[in-house]
MMTF fields as JSON, N, C-alpha, C and O atoms, coordinates in Angstrom:
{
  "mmtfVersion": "1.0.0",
  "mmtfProducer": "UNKNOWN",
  "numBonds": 287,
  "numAtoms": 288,
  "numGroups": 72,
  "numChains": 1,
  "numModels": 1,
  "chainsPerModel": [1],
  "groupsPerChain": [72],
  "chainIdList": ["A"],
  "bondAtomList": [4, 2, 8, 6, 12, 10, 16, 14, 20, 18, 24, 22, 28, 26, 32, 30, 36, 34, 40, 38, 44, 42, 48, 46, 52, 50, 56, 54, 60, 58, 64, 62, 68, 66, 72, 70, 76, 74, 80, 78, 84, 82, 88, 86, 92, 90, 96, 94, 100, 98, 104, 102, 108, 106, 112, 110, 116, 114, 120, 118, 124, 122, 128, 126, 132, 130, 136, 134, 140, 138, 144, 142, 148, 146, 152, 150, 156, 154, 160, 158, 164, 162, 168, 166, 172, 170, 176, 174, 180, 178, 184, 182, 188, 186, 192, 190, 196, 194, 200, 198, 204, 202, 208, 206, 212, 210, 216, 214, 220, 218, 224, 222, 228, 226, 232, 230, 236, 234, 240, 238, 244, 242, 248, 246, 252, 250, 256, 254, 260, 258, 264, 262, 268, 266, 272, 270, 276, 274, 280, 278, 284, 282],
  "bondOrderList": [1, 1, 1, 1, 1, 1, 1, 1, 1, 1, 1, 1, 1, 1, 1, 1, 1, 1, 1, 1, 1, 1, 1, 1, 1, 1, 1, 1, 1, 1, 1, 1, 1, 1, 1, 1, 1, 1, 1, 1, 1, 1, 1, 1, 1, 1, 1, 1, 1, 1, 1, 1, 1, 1, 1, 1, 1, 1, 1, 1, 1, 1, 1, 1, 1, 1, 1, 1, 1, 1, 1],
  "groupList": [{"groupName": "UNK", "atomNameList": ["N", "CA", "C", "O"], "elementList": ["N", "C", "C", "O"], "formalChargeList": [0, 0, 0, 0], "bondAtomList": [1, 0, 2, 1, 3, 2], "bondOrderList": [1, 1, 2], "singleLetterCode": "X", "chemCompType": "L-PEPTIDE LINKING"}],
  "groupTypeList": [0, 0, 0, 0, 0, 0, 0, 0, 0, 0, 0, 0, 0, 0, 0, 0, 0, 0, 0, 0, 0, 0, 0, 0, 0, 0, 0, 0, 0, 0, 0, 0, 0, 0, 0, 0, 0, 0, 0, 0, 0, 0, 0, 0, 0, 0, 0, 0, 0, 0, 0, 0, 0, 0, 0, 0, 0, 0, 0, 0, 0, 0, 0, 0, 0, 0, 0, 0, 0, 0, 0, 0],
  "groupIdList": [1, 2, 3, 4, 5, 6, 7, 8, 9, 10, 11, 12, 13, 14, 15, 16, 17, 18, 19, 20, 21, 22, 23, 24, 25, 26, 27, 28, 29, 30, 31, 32, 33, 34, 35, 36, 37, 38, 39, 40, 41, 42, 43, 44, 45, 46, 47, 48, 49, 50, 51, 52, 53, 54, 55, 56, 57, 58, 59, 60, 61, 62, 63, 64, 65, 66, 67, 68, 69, 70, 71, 72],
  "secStructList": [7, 7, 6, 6, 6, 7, 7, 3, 3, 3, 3, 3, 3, 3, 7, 1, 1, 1, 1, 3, 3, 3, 3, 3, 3, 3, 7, 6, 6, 7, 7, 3, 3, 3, 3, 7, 7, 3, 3, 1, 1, 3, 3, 3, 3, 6, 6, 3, 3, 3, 3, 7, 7, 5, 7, 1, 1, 7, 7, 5, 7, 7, 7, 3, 3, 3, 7, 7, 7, 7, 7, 7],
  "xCoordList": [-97.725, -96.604, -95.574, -95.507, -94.669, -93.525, -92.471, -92.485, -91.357, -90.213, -89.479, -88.458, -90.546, -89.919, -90.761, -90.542, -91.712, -92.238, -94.049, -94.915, -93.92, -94.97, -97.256, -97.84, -97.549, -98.742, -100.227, -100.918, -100.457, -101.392, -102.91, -102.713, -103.902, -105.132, -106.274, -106.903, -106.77, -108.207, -109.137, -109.371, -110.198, -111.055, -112.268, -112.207, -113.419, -114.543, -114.954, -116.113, -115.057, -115.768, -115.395, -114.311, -116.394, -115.83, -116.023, -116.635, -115.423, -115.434, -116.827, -117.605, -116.871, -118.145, -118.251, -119.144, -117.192, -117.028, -117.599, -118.584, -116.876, -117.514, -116.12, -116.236, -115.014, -113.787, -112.453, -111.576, -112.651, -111.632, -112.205, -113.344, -111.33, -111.535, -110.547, -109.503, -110.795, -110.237, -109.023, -109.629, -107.818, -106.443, -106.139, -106.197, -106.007, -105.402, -104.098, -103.724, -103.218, -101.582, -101.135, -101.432, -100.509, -99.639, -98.331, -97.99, -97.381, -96.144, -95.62, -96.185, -94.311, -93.647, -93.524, -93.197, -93.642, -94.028, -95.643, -95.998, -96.466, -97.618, -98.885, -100.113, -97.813, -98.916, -99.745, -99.363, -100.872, -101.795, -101.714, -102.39, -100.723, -100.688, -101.333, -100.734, -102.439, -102.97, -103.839, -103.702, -105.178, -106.247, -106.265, -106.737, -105.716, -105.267, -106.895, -107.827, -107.003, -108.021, -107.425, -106.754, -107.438, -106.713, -107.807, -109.016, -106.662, -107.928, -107.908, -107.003, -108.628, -108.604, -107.379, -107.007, -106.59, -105.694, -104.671, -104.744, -103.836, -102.684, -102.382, -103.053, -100.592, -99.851, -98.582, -98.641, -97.376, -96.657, -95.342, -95.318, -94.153, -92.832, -91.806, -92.126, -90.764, -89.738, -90.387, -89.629, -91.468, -91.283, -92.585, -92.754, -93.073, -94.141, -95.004, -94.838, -96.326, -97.277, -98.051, -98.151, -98.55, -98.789, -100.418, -100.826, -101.137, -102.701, -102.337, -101.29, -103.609, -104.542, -105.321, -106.298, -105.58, -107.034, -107.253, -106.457, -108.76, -108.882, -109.527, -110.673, -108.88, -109.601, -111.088, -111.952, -111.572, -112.801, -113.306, -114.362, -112.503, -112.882, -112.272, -112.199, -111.943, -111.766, -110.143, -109.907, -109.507, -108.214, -107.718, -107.969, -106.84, -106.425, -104.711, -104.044, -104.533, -103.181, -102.685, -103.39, -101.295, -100.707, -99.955, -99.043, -100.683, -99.587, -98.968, -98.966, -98.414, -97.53, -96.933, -96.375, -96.985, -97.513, -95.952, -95.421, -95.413, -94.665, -95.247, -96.261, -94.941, -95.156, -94.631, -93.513, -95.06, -94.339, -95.393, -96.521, -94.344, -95.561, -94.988, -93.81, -95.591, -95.977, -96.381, -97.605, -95.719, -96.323, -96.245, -95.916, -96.456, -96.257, -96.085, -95.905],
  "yCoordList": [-10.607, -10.641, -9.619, -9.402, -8.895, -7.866, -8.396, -9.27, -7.794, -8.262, -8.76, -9.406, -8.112, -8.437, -9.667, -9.99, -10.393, -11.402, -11.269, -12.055, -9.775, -9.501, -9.823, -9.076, -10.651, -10.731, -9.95, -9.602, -9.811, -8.646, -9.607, -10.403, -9.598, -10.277, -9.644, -8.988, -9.602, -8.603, -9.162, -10.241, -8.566, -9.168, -8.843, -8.129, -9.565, -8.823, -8.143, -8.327, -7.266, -5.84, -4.749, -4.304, -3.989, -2.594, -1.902, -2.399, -0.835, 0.524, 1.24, 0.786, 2.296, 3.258, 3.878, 4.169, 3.908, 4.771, 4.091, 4.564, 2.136, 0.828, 1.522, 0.899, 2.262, 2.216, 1.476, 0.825, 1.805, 0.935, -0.103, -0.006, -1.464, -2.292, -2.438, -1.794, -3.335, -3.54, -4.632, -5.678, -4.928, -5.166, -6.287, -5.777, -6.915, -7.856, -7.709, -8.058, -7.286, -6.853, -8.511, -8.74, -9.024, -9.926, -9.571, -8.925, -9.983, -10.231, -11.503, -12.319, -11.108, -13.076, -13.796, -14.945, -13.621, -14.619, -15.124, -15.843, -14.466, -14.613, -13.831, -13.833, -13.255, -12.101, -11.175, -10.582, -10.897, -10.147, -8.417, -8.05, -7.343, -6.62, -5.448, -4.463, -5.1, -4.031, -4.529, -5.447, -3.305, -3.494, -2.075, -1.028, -2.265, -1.189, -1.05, -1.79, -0.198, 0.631, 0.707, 1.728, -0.109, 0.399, 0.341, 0.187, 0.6, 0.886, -0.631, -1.386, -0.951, -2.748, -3.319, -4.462, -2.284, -3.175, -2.083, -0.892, -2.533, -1.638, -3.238, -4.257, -2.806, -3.912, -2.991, -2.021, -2.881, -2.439, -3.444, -4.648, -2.511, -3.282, -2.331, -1.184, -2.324, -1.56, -0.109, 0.684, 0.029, 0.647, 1.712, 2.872, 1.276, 2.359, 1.551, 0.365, 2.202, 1.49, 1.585, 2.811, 1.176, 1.342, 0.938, -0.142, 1.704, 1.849, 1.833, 2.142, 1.339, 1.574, 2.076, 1.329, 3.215, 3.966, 4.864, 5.482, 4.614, 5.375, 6.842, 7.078, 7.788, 8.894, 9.708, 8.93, 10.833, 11.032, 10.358, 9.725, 10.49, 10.065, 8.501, 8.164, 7.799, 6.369, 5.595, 4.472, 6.735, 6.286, 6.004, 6.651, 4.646, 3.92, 4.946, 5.363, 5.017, 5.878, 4.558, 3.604, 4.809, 4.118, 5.248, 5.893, 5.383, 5.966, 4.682, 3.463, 6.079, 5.472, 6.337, 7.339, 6.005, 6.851, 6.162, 5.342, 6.455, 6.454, 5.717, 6.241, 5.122, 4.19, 4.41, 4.9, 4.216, 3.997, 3.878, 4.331, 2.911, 2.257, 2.365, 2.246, 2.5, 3.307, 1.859, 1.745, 0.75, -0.492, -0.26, 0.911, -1.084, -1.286, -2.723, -3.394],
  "zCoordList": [110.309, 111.231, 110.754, 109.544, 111.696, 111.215, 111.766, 112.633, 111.198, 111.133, 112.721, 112.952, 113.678, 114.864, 115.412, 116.579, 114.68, 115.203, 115.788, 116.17, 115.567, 116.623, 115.625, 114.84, 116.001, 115.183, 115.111, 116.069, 113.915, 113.814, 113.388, 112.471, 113.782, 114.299, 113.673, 114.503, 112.506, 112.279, 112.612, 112.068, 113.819, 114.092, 113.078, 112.077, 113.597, 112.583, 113.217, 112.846, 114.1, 114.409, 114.138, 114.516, 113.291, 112.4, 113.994, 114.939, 113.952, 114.654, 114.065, 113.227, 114.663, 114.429, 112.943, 112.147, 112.993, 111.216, 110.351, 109.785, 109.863, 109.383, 108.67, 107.615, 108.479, 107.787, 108.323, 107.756, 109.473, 110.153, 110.768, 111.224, 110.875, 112.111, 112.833, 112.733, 113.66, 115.186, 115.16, 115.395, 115.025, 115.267, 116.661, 117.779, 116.616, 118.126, 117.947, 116.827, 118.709, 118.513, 120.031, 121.203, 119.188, 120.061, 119.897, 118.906, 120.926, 121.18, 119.946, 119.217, 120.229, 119.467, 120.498, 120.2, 121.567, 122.448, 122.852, 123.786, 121.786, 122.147, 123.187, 123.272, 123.81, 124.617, 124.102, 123.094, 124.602, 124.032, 124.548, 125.508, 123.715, 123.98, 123.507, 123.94, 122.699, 122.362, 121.294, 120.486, 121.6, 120.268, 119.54, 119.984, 118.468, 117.662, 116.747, 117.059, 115.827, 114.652, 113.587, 113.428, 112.706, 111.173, 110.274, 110.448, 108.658, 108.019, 107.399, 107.753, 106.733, 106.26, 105.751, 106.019, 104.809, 104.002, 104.639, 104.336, 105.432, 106.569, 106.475, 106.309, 106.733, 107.199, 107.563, 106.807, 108.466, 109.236, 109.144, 109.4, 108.659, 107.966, 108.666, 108.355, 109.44, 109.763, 110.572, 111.13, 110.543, 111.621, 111.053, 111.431, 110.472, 109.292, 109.288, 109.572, 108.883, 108.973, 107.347, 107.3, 106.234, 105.097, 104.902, 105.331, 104.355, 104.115, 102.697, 102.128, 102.213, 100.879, 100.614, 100.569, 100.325, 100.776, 99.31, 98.604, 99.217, 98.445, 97.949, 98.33, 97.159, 97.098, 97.069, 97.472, 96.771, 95.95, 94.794, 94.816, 93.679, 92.943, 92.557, 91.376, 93.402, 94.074, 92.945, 92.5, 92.904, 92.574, 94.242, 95.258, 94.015, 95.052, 94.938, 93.991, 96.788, 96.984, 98.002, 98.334, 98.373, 99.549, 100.064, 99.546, 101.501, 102.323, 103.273, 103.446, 103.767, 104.995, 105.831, 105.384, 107.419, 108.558, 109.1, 108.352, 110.134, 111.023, 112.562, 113.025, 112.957, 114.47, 115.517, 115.674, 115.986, 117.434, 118.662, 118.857, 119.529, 120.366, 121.967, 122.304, 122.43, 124.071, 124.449, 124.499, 124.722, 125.427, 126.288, 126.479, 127.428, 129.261, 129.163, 130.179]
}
């Protein structure tokens, strides 16, 4: 869940890659508004979105990407 209430859902179906899966994005009121692709360990705080991912030679990094969302 993020700070605005809104809940984040990992389903079990990987995407094509098998790196990302598939996201259920609800409202805080519960509506079902978008099926997002992240990478497994992503969680989204103020407005950024933060991964765990790891390199070549499998040292673990954290980024973090910028958001923003185009609802209807």
């Amino acid at each position: 869940m993020d700070e605005r209430g809104w809940i984040y859902v990992q389903t079990w179906k990987n995407s094509n890659d098998e790196e990302n899966y598939f996201i259920d994005l609800f409202d805080a009121d519960g509506r079902y508004r978008a099926l997002l692709s992240m990478k497994e360990r992503a969680f989204i705080r103020k407005g950024k979105m933060y991964s765990i991912e790891e390199d070549e030679e499998g040292t673990q990094i954290i980024k973090r990407h910028a958001v923003t969302w185009n609802l209807k």
